[in-house]
N, C-alpha and C positions, 0 to 999 in steps of 0.2 A: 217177265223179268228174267227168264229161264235163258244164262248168257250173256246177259248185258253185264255189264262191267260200264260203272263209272269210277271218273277222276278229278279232282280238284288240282287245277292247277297252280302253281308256287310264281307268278311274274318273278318278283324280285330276287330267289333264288336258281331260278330257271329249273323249277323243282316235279314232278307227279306227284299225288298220293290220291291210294286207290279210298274210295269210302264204299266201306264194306257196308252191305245192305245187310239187314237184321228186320223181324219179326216185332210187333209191337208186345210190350209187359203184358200186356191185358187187352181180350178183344174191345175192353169199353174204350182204350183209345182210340183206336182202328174208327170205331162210330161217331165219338163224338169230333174227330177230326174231321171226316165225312159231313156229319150233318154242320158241322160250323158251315162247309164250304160248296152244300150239294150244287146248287146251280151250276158254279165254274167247273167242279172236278166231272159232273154227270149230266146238267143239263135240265136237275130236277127241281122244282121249287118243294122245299121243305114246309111239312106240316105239323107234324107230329111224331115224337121216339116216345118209344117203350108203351106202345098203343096198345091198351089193354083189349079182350076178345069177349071179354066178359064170364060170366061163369060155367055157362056150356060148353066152350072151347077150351076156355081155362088157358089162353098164351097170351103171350106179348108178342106183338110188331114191334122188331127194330125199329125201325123208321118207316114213316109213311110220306109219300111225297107225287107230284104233278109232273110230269114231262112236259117237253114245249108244244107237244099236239095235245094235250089234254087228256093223255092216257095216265090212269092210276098206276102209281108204282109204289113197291112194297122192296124192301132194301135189307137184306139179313146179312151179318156179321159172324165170322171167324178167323178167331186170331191165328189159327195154323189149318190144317186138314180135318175135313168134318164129314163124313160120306153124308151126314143125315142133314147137310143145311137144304139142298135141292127139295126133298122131302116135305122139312120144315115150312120152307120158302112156299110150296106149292097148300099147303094145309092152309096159309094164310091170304092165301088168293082166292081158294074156294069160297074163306068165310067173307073175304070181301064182297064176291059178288053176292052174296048173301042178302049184304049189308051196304047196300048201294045209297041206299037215303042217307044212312048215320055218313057215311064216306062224304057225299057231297053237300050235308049240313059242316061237317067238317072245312072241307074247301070254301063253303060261302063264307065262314064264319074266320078262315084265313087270308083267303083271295078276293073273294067280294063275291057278292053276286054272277058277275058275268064268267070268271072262272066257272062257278058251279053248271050254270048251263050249259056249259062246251065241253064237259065231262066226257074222255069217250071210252065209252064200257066197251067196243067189239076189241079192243087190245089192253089188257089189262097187263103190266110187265112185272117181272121178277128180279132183280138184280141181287146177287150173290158176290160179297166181297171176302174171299180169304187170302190166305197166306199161300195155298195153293189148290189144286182139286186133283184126282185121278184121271183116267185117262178112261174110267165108267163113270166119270161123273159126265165129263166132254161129249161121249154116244148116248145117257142117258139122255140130257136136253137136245139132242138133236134126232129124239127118235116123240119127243113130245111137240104134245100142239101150243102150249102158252109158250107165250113170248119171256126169254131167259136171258139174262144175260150174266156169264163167270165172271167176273173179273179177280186178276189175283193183282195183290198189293206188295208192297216193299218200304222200307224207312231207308232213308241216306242219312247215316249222320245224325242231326239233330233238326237239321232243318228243310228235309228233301222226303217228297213222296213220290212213288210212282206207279201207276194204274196202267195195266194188262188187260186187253180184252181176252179172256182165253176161249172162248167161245159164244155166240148168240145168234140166235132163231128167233124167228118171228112166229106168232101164234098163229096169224092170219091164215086162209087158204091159200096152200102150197098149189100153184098151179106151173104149169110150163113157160120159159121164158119167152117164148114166143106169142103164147096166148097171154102175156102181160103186154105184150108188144102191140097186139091188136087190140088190147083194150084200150089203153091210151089213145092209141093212130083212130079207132072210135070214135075218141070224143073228142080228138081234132079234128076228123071229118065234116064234123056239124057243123063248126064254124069257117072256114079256110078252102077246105078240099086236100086235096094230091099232096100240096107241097106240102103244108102243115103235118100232112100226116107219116110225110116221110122226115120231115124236123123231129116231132114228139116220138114216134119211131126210137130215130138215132139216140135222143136223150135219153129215153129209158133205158138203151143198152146200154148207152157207155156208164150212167149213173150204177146201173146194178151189176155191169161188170168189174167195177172196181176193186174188188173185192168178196169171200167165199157172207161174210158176215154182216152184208148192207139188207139191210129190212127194209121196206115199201109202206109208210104207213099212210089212209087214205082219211083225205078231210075234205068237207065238200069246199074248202077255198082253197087250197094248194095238195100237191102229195109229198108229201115228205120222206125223203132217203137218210135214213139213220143208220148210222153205225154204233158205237155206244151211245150217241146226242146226232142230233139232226146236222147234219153235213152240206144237204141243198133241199133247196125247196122249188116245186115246178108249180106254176101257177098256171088255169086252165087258157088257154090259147087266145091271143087279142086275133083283130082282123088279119092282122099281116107277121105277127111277130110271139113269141114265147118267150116268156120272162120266168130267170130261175134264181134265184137268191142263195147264196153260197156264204159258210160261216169263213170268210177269209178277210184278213185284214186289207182294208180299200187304200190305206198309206202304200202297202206292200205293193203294190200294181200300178204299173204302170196304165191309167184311165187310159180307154180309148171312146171320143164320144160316140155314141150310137153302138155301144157293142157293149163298153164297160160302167158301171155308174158307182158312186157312195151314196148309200141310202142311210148311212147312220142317222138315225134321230129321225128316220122319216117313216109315215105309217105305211105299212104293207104287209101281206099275207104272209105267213110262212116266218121261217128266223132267217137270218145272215143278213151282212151290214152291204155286202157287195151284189151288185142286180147285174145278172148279164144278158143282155136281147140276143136271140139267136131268131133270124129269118133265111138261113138256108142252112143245110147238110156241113155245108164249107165251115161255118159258124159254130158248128156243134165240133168239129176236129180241131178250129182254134179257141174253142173251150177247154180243149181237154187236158192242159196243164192247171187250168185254173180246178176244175173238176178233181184232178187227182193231191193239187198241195189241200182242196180243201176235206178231202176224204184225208189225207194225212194228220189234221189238225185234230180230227176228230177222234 
């Protein structure tokens, strides 16, 4: 929000007026607005606030909540500048993996069952929402291995919220983008050959170049490209074609058959309501508008 300037416009008077962005009274707004609305504003299914740690730990979890891959997130709150939420944030990760059973008795007992079994412990995330961080808070999460994410927040008004990613890292093993490249073109080879592997190739750059802050999360039915919430989703290689699901509105596009589809309402792997088949190189460069509004959206 560092810069933005919003305005409400006046139609009838042909008027501006700027809405000055302010800090919320109390970090307990900042949260309970949040967890009213996790899914839409984060992506997360909400479980549980002010999650106690019990007597050895002696803390409270903000909020405790599910990503769309099934990764556990833990959600900590400050209402202005805090150097010690990262800190905090991370103590409560530790005790999570601790406490893997109570976590996913938690989820069954929210989500159901089959939530609980698709639980996935190898990226466990941290989201940190304040009013702002430092610029050692920014190198401190990019110099760690859990997966972070800053975001700072802002009020408009009375009716207007705005969410900043100011920085996020993936926890996963940092490898070279190249050798993410061969991984993938891999396990297109097994099915397709050459072409496939120069398809899933091109995807995985242009997905991970979009951006310093796109995470690669891996699930054995899609991989998912997250930025603060999952943005596309690559699903492993049919015979002839590669199908990626993208969180972008399918009204918004103009359909093209065989290249663009609306999946709303319809079962498949991964999130996003919009499917796109790519079966050549060519196919992945006329993705790439679709690719970038929906990295924008997220």
């Amino acid at each position: 929000m560092s810069g933005l300037k919003l305005f409400r416009t006046d139609v009838a008077n042909s008027g501006m007026t700027e809405v000055v962005p302010r800090l919320a009274e109390i970090e307990a707004d900042v949260q309970g607005l949040v967890e009213a609305h996790m899914e839409t504003l984060l992506g997360v299914r909400f479980l549980a606030s002010e999650y106690g740690t019990g007597p050895v730990h002696g803390g409270r979890i903000d909020s405790l909540g599910l990503d769309e891959n099934g990764s556990p997130v833990i959600v900590e709150y400050k209402r202005g500048v805090d150097a010690g939420v990262i800190n905090q944030g991370l103590f409560y990760v530790a005790w999570l993996m601790d406490h893997r059973a109570e976590f996913e008795h938690l989820v069954r007992d929210r989500l159901g069952m089959t939530a609980a079994s698709q639980v996935l412990w190898s990226g466990p995330r941290l989201i940190c929402i304040a009013g702002d961080f430092t610029r050692y808070d920014v190198h401190a999460v990019r110099e760690h291995r859990r997966s972070i994410d800053l975001v700072r927040y802002r009020l408009f008004g009375s009716d207007l919220l705005g969410l900043e990613a100011v920085a996020s890292v993936s926890g996963c093993m940092q490898v070279a983008r190249r050798a993410r490249r061969q991984a993938v073109a891999t396990a297109a080879a097994d099915v397709q050959g050459a072409s496939m592997v120069e398809v899933a190739g091109a995807v995985d750059e242009a997905l991970l170049g979009l951006g310093d802050g796109v995470n690669r999360v891996e699930r054995k039915q899609y991989r998912a490209y997250q930025r603060l919430r999952n943005f596309a989703c690559l699903c492993p290689p049919q015979r002839s074609k590669l199908l990626v699901y993208l969180t972008v509105d399918p009204k918004d596009v103009d359909l093209v058959p065989g290249f663009t589809r609306d999946v709303s309402g319809l079962g498949h792997h991964g999130t996003g309501d919009l499917e796109v088949q790519l079966r050549t190189p060519k196919d992945v460069e006329r993705a790439q508008d679709l690719f970038r509004a929906s990295y924008a959206a997220a």
